[in-house]
MMTF fields as JSON, N, C-alpha, C and O atoms, coordinates in Angstrom:
{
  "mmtfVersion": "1.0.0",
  "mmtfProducer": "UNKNOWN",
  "numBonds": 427,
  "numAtoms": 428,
  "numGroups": 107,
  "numChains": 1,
  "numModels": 1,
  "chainsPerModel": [1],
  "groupsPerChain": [107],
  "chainIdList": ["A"],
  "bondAtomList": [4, 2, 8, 6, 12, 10, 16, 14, 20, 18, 24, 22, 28, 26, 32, 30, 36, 34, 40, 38, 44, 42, 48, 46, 52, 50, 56, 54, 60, 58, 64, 62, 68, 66, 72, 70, 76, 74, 80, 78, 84, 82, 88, 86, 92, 90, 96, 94, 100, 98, 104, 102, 108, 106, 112, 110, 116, 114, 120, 118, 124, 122, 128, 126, 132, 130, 136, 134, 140, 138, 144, 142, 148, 146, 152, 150, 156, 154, 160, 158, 164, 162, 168, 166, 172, 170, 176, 174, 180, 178, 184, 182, 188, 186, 192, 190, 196, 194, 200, 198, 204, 202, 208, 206, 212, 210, 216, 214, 220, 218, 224, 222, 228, 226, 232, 230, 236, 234, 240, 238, 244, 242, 248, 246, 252, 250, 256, 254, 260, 258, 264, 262, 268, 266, 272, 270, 276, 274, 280, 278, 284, 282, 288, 286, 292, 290, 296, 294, 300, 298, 304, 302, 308, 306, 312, 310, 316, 314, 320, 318, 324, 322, 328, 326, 332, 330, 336, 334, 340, 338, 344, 342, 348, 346, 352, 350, 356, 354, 360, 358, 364, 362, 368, 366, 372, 370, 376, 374, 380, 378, 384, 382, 388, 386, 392, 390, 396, 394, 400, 398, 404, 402, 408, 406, 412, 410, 416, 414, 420, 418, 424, 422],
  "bondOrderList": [1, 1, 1, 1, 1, 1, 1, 1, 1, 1, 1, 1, 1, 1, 1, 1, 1, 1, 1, 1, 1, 1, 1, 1, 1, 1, 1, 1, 1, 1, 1, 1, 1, 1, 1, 1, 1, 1, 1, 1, 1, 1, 1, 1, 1, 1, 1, 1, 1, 1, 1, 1, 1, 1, 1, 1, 1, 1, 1, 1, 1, 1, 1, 1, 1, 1, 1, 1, 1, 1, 1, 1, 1, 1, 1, 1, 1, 1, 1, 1, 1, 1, 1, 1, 1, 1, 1, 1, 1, 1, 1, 1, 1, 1, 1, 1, 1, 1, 1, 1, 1, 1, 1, 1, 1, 1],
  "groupList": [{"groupName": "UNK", "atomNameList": ["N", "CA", "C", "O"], "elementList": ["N", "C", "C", "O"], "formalChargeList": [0, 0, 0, 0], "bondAtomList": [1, 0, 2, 1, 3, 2], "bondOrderList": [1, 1, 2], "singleLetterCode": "X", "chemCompType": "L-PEPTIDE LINKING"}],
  "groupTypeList": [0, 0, 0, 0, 0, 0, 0, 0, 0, 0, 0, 0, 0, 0, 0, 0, 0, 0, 0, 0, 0, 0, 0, 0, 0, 0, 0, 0, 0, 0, 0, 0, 0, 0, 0, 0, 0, 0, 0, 0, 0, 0, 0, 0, 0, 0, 0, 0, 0, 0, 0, 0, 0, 0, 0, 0, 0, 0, 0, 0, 0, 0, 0, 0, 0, 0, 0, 0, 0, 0, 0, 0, 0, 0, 0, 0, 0, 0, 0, 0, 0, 0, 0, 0, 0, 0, 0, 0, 0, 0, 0, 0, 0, 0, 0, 0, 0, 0, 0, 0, 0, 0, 0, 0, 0, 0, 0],
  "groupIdList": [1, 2, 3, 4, 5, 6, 7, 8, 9, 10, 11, 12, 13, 14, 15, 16, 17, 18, 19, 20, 21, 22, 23, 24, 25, 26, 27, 28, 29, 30, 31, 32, 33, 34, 35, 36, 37, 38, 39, 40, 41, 42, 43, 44, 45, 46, 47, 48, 49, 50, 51, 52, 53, 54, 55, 56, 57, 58, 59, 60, 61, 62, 63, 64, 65, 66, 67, 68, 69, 70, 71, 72, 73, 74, 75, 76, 77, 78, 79, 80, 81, 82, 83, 84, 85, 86, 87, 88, 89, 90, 91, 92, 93, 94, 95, 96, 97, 98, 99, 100, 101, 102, 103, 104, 105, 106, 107],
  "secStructList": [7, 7, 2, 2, 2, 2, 2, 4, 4, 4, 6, 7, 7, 7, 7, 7, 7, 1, 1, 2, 2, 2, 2, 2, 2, 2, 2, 2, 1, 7, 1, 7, 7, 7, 3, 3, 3, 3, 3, 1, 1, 7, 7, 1, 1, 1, 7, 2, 2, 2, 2, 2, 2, 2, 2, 2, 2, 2, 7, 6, 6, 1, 3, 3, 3, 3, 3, 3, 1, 1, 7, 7, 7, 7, 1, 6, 6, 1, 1, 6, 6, 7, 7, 7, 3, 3, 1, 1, 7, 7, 4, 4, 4, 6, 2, 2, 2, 2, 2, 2, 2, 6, 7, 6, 6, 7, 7],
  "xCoordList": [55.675, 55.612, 55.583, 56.543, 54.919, 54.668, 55.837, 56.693, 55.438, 56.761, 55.976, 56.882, 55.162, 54.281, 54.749, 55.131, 54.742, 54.83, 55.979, 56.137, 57.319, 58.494, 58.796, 59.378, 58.5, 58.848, 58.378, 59.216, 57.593, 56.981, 57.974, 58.343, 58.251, 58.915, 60.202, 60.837, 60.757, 62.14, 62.242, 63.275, 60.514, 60.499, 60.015, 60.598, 59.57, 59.39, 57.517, 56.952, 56.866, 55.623, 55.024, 55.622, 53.935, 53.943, 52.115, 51.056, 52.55, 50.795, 50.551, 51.399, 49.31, 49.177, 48.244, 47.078, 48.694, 48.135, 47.527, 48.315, 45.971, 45.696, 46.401, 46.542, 46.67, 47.108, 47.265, 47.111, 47.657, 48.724, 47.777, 48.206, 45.894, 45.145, 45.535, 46.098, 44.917, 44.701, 46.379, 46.446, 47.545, 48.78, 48.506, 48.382, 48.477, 48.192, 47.509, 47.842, 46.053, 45.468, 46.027, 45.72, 46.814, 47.075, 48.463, 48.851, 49.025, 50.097, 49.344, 49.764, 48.155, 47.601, 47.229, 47.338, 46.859, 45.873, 47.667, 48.008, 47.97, 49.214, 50.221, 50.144, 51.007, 52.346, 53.62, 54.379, 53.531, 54.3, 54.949, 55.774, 54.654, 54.893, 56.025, 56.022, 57.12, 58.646, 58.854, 59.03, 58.862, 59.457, 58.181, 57.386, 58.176, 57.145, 57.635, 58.586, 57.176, 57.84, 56.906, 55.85, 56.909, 56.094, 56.433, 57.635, 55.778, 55.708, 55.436, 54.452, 56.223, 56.015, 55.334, 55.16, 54.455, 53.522, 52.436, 52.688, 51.666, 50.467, 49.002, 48.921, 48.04, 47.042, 46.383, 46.902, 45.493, 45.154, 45.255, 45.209, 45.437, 45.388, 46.815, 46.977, 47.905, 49.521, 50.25, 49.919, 51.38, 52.233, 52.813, 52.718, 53.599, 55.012, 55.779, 55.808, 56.352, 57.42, 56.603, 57.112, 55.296, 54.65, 54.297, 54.477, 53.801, 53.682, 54.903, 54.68, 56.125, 57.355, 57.78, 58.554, 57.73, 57.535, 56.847, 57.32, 55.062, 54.595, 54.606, 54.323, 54.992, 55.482, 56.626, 56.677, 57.596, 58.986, 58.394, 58.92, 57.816, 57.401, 56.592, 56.695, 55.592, 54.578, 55.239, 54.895, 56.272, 56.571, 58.086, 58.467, 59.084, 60.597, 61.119, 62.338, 60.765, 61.59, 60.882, 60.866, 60.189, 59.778, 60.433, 60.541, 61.098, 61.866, 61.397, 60.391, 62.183, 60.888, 62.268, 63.463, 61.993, 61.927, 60.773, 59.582, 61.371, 60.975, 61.116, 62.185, 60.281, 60.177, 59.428, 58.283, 60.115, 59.31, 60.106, 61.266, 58.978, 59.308, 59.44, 59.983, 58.795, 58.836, 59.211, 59.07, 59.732, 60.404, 61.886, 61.871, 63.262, 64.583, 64.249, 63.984, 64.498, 64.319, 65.902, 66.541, 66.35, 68.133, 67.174, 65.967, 67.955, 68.251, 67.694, 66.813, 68.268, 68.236, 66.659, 66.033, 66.088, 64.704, 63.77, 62.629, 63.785, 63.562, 63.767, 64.906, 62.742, 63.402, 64.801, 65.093, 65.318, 66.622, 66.643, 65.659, 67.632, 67.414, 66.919, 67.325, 65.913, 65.047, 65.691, 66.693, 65.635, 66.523, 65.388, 64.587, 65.47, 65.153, 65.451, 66.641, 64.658, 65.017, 63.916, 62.857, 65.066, 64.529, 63.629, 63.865, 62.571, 61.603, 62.785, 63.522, 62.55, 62.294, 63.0, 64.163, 62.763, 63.898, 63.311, 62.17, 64.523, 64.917, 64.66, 65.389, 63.958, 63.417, 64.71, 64.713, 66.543, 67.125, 67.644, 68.545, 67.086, 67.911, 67.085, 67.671, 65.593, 64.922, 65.12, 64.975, 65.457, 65.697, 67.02, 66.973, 68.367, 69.249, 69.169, 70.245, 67.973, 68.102, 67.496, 67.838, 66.523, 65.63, 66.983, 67.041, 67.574, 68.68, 69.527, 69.671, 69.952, 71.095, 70.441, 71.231, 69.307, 68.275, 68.67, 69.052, 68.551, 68.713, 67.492, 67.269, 66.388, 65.14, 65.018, 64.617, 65.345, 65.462, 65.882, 65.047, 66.434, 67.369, 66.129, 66.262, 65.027, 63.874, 62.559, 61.508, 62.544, 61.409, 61.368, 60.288],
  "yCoordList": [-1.304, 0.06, -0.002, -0.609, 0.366, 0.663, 1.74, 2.465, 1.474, 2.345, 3.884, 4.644, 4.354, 5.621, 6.126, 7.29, 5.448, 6.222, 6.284, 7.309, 5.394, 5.284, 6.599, 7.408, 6.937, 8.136, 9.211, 10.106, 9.351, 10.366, 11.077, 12.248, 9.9, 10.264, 10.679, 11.394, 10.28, 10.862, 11.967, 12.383, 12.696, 14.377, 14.23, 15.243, 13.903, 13.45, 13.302, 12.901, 13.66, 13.746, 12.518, 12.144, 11.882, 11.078, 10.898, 11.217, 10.213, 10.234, 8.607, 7.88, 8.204, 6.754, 6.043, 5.979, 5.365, 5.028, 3.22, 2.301, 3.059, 1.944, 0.646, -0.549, 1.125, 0.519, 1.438, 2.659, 0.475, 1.327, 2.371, 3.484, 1.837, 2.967, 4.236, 5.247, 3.752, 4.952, 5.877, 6.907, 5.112, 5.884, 6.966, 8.191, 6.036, 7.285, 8.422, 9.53, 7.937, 9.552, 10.315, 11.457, 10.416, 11.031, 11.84, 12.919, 11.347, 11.65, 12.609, 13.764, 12.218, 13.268, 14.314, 15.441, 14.308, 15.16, 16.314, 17.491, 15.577, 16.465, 17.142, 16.769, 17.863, 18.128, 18.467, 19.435, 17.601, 17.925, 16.379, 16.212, 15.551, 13.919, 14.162, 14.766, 13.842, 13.456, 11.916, 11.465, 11.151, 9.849, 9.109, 9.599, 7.834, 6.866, 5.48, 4.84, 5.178, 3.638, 2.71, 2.828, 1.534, 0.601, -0.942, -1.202, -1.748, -2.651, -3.321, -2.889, -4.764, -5.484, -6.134, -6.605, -6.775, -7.327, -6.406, -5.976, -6.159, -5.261, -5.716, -6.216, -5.415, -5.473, -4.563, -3.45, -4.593, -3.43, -4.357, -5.577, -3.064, -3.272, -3.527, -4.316, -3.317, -3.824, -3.812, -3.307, -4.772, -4.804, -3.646, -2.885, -3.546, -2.611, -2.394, -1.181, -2.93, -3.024, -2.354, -1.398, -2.887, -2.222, -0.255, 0.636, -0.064, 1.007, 1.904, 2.951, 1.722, 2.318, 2.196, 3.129, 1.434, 2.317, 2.92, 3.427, 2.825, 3.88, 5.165, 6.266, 4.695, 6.561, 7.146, 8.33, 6.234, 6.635, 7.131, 8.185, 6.841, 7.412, 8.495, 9.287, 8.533, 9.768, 10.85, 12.028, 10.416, 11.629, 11.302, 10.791, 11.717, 11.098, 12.046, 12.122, 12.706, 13.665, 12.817, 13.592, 11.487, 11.138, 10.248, 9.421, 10.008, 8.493, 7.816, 7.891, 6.471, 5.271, 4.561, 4.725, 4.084, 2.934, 1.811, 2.045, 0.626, -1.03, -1.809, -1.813, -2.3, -3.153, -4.546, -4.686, -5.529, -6.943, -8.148, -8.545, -8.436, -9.779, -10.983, -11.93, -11.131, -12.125, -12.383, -13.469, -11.245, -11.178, -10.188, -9.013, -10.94, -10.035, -9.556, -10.111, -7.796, -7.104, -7.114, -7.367, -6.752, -6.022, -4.315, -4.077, -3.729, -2.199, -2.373, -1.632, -3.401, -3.139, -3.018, -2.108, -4.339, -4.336, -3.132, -3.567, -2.129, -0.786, 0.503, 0.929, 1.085, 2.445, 3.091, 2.956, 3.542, 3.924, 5.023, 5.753, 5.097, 5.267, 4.619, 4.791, 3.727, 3.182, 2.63, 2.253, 2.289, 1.648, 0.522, 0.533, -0.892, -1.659, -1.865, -1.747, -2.128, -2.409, -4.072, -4.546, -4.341, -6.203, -5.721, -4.982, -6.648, -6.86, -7.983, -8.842, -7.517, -6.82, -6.076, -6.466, -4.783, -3.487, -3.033, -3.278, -2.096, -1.303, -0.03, 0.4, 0.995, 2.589, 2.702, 2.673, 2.881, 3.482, 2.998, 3.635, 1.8, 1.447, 2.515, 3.477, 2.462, 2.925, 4.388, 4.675, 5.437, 6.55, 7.115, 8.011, 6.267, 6.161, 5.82, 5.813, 5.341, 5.6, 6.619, 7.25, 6.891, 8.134, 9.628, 10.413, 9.529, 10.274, 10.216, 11.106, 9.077, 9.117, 9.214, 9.185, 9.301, 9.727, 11.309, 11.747, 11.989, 13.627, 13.932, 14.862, 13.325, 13.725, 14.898, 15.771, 15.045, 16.534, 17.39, 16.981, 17.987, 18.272, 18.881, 19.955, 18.348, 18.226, 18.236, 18.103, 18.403, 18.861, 20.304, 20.888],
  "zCoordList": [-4.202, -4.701, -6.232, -6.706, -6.895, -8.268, -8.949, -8.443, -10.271, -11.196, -10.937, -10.594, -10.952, -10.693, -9.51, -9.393, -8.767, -7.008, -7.393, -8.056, -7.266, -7.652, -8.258, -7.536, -9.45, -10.195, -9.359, -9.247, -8.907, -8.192, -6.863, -6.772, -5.883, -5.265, -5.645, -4.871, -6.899, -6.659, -7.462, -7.986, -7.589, -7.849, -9.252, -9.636, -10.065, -11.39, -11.312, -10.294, -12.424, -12.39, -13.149, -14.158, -12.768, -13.589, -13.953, -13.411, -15.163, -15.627, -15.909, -16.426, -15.496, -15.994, -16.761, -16.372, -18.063, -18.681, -18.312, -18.093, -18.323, -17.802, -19.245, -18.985, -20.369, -21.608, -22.8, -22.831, -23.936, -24.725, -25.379, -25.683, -25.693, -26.086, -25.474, -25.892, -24.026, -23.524, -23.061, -22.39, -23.663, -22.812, -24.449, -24.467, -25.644, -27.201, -27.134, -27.555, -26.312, -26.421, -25.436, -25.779, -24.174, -23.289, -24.163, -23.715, -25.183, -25.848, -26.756, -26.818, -27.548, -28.621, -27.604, -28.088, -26.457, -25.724, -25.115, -24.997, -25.014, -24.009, -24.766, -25.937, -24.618, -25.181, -23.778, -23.725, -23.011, -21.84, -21.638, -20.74, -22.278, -21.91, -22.41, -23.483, -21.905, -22.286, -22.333, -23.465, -21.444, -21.854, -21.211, -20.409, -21.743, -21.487, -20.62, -21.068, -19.771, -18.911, -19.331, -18.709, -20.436, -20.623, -20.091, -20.126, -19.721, -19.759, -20.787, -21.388, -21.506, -22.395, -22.273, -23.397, -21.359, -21.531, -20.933, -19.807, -21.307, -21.255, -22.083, -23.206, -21.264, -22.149, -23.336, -23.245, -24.36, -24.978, -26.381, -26.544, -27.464, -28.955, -28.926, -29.857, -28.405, -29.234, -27.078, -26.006, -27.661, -26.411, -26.622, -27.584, -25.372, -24.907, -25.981, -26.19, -26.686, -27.5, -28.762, -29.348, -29.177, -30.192, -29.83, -30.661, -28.445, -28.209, -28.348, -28.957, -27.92, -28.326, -29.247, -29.463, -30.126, -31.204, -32.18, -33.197, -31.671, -32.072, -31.779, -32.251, -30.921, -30.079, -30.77, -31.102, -30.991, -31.76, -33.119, -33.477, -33.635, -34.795, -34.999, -35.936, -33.904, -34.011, -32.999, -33.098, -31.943, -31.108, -30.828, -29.775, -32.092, -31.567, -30.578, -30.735, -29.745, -28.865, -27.79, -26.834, -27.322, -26.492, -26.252, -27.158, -25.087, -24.369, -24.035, -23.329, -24.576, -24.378, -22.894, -23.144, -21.972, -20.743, -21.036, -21.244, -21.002, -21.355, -19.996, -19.385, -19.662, -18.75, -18.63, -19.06, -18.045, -18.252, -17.367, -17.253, -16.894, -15.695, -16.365, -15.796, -18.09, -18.197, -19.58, -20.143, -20.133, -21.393, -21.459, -21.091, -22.037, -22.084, -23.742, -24.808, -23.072, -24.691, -24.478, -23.456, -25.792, -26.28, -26.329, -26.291, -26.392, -26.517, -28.006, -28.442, -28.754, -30.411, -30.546, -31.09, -29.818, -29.912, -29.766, -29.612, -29.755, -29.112, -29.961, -30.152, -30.438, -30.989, -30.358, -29.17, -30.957, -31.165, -29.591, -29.476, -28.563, -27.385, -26.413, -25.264, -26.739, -25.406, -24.793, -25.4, -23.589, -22.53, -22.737, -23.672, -21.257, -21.135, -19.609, -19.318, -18.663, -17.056, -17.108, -17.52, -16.406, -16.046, -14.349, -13.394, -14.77, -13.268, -12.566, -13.049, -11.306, -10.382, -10.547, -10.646, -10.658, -10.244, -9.011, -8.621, -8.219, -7.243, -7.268, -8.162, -6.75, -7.247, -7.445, -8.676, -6.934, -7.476, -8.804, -9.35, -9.423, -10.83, -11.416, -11.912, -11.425, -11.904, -12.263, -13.451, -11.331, -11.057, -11.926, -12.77, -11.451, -12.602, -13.574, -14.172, -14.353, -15.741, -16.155, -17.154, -15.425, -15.445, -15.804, -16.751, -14.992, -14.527, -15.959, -16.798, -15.944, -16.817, -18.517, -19.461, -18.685, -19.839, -20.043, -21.129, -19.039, -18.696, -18.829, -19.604, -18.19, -18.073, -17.783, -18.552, -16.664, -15.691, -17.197, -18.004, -17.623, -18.959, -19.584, -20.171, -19.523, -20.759, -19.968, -20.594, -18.462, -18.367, -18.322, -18.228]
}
């Protein structure tokens, strides 16, 4: 099961970016995106870690979630808020951070 379906089912809408280009314009194009789930290793013009914090800078009311099977971020590594979930996760780790973000709060 993917991080998309995952979010989906536990009531949460989700949009998907095939990489970090295309997750930017869906951010210039939208004003409804609240938090972002990246993967650190990703393909495109910049990794995971680079995309959050371009986002932190061009959209700070947006939450960044970090994810990676094959790299440990710290929290520090991360614009200020971002969490970090280690692969393999479980839909409910996933969900509880979602949760404990106060997503719901902000849609």
């Amino acid at each position: 099961m993917n991080a998309a379906d995952m979010i989906k089912e536990a009531g949460f809408e989700a949009v998907e970016a095939s990489d970090a280009d295309a997750a930017i314009q869906i951010l210039e194009s939208r004003d409804d995106i609240r938090l972002i789930f990246t993967d650190i290793d990703m393909p495109g013009s910049m990794d995971g870690l680079a995309l959050a914090h371009a986002v932190a800078n061009r959209w700070p009311p947006v939450l960044i979630i970090a994810t990676s099977g094959r790299f440990r971020v710290s929290e520090t590594d991360l614009p200020n808020g971002g969490r970090f979930i280690p692969k393999p996760y479980r839909q409910y780790q996933l969900v509880e951070m979602l949760a404990g973000l106060s997503i719901a709060d902000r849609l």
